[in-house]
C-alpha positions as CSV (number, residue, x, y, z in Angstrom):
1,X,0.0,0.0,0.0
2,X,3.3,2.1,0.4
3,X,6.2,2.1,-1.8
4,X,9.0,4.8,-1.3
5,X,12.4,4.3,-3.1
6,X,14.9,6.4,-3.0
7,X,13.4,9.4,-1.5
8,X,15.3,12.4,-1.2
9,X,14.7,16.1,0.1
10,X,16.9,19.1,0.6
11,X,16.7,22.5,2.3
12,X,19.2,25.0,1.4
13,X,22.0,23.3,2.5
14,X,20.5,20.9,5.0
15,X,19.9,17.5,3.4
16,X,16.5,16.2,5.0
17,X,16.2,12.8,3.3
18,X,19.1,11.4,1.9
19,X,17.7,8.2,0.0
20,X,14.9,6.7,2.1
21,X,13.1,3.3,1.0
22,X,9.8,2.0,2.6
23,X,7.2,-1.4,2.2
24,X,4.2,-1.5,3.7
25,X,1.8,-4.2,3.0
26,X,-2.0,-3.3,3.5
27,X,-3.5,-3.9,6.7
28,X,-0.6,-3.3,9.1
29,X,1.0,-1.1,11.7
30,X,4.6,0.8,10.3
31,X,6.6,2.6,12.9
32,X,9.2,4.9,11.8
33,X,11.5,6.1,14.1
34,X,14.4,8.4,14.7
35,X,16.0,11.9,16.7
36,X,14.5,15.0,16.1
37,X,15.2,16.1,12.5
38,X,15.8,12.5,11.5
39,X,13.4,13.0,8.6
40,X,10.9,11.4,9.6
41,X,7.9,14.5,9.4
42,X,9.8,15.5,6.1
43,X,9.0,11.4,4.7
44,X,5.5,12.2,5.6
45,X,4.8,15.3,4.0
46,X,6.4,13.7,1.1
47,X,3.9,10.1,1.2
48,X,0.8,12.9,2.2
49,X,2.0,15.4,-1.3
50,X,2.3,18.4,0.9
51,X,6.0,18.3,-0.5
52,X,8.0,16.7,-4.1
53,X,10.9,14.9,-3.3
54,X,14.0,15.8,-5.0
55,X,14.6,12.3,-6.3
56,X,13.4,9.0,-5.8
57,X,9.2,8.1,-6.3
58,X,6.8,6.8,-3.9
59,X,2.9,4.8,-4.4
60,X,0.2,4.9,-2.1
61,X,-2.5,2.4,-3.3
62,X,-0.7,2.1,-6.6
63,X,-0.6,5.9,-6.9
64,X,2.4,8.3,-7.7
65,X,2.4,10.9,-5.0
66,X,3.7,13.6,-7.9
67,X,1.5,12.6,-11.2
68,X,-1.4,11.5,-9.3
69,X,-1.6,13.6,-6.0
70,X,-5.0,14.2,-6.4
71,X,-5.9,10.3,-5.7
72,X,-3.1,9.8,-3.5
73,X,-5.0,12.4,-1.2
74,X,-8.3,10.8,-1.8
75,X,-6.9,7.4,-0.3
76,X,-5.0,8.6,2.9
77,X,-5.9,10.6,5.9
78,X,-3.3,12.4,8.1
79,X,-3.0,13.6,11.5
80,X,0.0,15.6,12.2
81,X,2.1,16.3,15.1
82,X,-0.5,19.5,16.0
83,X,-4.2,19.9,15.7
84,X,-5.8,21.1,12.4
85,X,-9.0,21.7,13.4
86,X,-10.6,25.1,13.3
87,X,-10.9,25.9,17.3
88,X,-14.0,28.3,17.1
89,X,-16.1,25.8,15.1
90,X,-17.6,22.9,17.4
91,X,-16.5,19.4,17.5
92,X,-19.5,18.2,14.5
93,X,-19.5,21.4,13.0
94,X,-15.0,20.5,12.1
95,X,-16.2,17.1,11.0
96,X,-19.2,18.1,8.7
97,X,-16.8,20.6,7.1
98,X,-14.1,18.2,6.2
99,X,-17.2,15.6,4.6
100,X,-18.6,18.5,2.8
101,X,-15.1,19.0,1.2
102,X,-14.6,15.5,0.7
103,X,-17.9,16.0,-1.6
104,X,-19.7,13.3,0.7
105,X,-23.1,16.1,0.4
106,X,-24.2,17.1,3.3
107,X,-26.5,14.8,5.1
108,X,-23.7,12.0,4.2
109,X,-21.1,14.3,5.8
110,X,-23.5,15.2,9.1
111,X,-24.5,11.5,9.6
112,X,-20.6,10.7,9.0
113,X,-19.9,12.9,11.8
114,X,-22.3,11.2,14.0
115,X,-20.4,8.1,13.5
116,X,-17.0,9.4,14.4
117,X,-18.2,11.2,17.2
118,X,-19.2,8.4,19.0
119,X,-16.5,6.2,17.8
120,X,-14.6,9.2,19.8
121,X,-16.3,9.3,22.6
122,X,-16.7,13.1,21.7
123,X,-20.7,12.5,21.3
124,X,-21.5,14.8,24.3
125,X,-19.0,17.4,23.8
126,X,-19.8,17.5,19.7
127,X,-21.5,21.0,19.7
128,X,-19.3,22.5,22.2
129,X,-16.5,24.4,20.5
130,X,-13.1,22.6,19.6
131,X,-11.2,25.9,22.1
132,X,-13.0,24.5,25.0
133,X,-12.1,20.6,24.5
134,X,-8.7,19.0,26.3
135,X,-5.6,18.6,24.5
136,X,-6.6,14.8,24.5
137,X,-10.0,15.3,23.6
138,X,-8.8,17.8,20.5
139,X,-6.3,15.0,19.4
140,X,-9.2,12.6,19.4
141,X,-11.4,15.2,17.0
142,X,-8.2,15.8,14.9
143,X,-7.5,11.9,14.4
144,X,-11.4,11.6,13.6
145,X,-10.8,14.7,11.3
146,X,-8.5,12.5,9.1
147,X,-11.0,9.3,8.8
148,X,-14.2,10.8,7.7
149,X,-13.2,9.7,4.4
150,X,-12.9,6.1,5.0
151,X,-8.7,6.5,3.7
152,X,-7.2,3.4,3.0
153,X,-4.0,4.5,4.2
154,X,-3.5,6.8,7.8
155,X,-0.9,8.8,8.4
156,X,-0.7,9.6,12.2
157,X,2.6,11.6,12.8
158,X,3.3,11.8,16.5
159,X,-0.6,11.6,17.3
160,X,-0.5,11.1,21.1
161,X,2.2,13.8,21.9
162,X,1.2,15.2,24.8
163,X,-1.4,12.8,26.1
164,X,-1.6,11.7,29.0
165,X,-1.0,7.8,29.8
166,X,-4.7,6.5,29.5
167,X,-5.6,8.9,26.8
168,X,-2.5,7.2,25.0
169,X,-4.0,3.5,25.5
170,X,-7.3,5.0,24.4
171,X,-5.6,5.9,20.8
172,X,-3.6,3.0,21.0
173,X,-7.2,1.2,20.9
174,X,-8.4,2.9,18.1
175,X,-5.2,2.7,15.5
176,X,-6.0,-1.8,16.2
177,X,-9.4,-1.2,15.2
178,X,-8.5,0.7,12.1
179,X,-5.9,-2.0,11.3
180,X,-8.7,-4.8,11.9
181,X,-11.1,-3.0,9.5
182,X,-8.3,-3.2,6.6
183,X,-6.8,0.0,7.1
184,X,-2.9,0.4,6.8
185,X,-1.0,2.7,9.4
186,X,2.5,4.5,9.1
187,X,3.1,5.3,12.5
188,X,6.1,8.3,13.4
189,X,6.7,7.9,17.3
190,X,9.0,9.7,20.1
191,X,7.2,6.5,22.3
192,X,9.0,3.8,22.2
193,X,6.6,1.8,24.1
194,X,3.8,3.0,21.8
195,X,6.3,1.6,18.6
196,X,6.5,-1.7,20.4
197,X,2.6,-2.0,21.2
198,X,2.2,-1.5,18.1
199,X,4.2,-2.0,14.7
200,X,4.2,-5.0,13.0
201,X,7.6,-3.6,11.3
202,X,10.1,-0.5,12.2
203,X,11.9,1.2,10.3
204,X,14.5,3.7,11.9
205,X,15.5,6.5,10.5
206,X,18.7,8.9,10.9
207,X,20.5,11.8,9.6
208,X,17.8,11.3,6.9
209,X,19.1,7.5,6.1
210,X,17.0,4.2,6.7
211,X,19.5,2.7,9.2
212,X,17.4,-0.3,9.8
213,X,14.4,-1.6,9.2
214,X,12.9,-5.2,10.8
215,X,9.7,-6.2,13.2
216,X,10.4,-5.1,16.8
217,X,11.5,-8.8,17.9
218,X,14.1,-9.1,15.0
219,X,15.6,-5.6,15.9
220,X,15.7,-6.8,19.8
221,X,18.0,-9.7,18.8
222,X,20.2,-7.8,16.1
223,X,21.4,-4.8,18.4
224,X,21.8,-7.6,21.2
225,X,21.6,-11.2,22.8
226,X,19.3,-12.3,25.6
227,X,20.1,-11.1,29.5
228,X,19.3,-13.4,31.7
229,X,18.3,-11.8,35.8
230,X,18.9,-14.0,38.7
231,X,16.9,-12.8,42.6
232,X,18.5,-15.1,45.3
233,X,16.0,-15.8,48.4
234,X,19.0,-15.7,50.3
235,X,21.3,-12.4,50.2
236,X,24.1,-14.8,51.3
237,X,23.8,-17.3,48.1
238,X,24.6,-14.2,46.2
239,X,28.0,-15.1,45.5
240,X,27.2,-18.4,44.5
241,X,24.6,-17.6,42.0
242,X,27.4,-14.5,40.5
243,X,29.6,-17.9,39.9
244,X,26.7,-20.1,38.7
245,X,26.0,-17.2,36.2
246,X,29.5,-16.5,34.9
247,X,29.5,-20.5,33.8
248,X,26.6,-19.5,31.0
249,X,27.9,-16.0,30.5
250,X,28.2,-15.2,26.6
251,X,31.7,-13.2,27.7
252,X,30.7,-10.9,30.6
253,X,30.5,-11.0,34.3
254,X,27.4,-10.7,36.1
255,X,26.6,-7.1,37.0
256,X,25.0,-6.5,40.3
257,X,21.6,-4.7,40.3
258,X,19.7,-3.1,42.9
259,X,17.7,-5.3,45.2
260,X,20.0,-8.1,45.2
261,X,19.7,-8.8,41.7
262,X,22.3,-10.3,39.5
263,X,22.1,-10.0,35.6
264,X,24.1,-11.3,32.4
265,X,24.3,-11.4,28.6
266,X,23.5,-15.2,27.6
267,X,23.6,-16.2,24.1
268,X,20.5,-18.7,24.1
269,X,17.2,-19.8,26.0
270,X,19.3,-23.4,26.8
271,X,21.3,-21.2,29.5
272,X,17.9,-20.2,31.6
273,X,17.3,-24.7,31.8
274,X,21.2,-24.9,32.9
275,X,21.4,-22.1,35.6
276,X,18.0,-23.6,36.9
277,X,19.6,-27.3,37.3
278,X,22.8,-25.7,38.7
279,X,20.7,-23.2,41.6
280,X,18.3,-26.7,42.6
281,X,21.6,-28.6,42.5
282,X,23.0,-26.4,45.1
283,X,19.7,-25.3,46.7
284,X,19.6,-22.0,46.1
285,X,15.8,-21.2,46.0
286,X,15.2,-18.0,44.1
287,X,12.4,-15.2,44.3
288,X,12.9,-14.0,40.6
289,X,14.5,-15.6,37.4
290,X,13.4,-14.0,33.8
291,X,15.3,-14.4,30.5
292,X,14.3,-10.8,28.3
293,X,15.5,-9.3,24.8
294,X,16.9,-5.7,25.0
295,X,14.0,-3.1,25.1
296,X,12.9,-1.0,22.2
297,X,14.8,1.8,23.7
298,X,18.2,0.0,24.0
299,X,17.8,-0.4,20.9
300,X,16.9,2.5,19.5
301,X,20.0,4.2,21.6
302,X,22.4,1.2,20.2
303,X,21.4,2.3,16.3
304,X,21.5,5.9,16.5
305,X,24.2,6.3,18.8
306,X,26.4,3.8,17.9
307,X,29.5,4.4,15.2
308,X,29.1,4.8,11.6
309,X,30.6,1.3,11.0
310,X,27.7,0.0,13.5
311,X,25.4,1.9,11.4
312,X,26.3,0.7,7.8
313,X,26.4,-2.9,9.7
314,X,22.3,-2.1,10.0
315,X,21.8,-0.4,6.8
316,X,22.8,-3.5,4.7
């Protein structure tokens, strides 16, 4: 549903996009990721035709966003990283207006409205005007803004900046039910946790270059092994267990963490089975043992902090 090959974009002297690829197959979840003034807004306005690359092409839905911009915008729907919506007009009055320019006539656009409201949750505030909603509940009437069309693809850049944790989840819920309805999502993010919950593929972008590009799970076990955290019952088997853990160690010694907690890199799932036989061989009852994958954030700090070579290593 999107297709962006070399994609490029310079201004003045600062080079925004400096050959960016993307695939997105309908029906899914794409994060994109990066610093600020990675590129990733700049990819976006490119994909949405609010800006002509200097080279490469892109499709959305089989269109070219230069020759045929006018049905690239008649398949997509975009929510940016601030509110479009016209503050002194109320809540169904913003979404009648945006289905009466969409040329849905207007009893189609009032009774689309209707629909999106409610979807919202925004039913009881809908004739209230948009200046008197929350910042959450104008990020909800701006994300319903962008669907009245029914697009086939969404473009939601940064939409739960400044919400607050449940407000987050609540958004969260509503970009699954889009993708369970068919829709297909690119996703730009400064939440890693919102990334993880829910891309079904990342791309990561920096200095305006794709610098890797997998699902979460993939990009956990390329930046780094497994860690493997050991709780003794017993502050005095700590020692013990430090030894027990250097035997499956993939090179490093066990680091001690707070709360008597002993952690270090393994290089497989077999080395959770062998310190378990080793600690009931001894006796050494524990009160926490877990085997994880770095985070996200590990390893979005490993990619776009790490050396150029580490970089290139990604990019190929």
């Amino acid at each position: 549903m999107v297709e962006a090959v070399g994609l490029a974009k310079s201004f003045g002297q600062t080079r925004a996009l400096q050959g960016v690829d993307l695939a997105i197959p309908q029906g899914t979840v794409h994060g994109v990721l990066g610093p600020n003034g990675a590129g990733k807004t700049t990819a976006v306005r490119i994909l949405s035709t609010l800006l002509r690359p200097d080279a490469g092409h892109a499709r959305i839905a089989g269109h070219d966003v230069v020759r045929d911009a006018e049905r690239v915008r008649a398949s997509i729907g975009l929510t940016g990283q601030y509110a479009s919506v016209d503050e002194d007009l109320t809540g169904r009055q913003n979404l009648v207006l945006f289905g009466t320019l969409l040329d849905l006539g207007r009893k189609g656009a009032r009774a689309r409205a209707a629909e999106l409201l409610e979807w919202f949750d925004l039913t009881e505030a809908a004739d209230r005007p948009a200046k008197t909603y929350s910042g959450g509940m104008r990020r909800r009437l701006d994300l319903a803004a962008s669907l009245v069309g029914r697009p086939d693809v969404i473009f939601l850049d940064e939409p739960t900046t400044g919400l607050d944790p449940a407000k987050r989840e609540d958004m969260w819920g509503v970009v699954r039910s889009l993708v369970r309805e068919g829709s297909t999502v690119l996703l730009t993010t400064q939440y890693l946790e919102e990334a993880e919950a829910l891309a079904d593929e990342i791309t990561v972008i920096d200095h305006g270059r794709v610098i890797a590009n997998d699902t979460p799970q993939r990009l956990k076990r390329r930046v780094g092994g497994q860690t493997l955290e050991v709780r003794p019952a017993d502050e005095r088997d700590l020692p013990r267990t430090a030894e027990i853990l250097a035997m499956v160690s993939s090179g490093a010694a066990p680091e001690t963490l707070r709360d008597g907690k002993l952690a270090v890199p393994v290089s497989g799932d077999a080395a959770m089975a062998e310190v378990v036989a080793r600690l009931t061989a001894e006796g050494i009852g524990v009160t926490e043992l877990s085997l994880h994958l770095p985070s996200l954030d590990e390893v979005f700090f490993a990619l776009t902090s790490g050396s150029f070579g580490k970089i290139k290593e990604f990019a190929a």
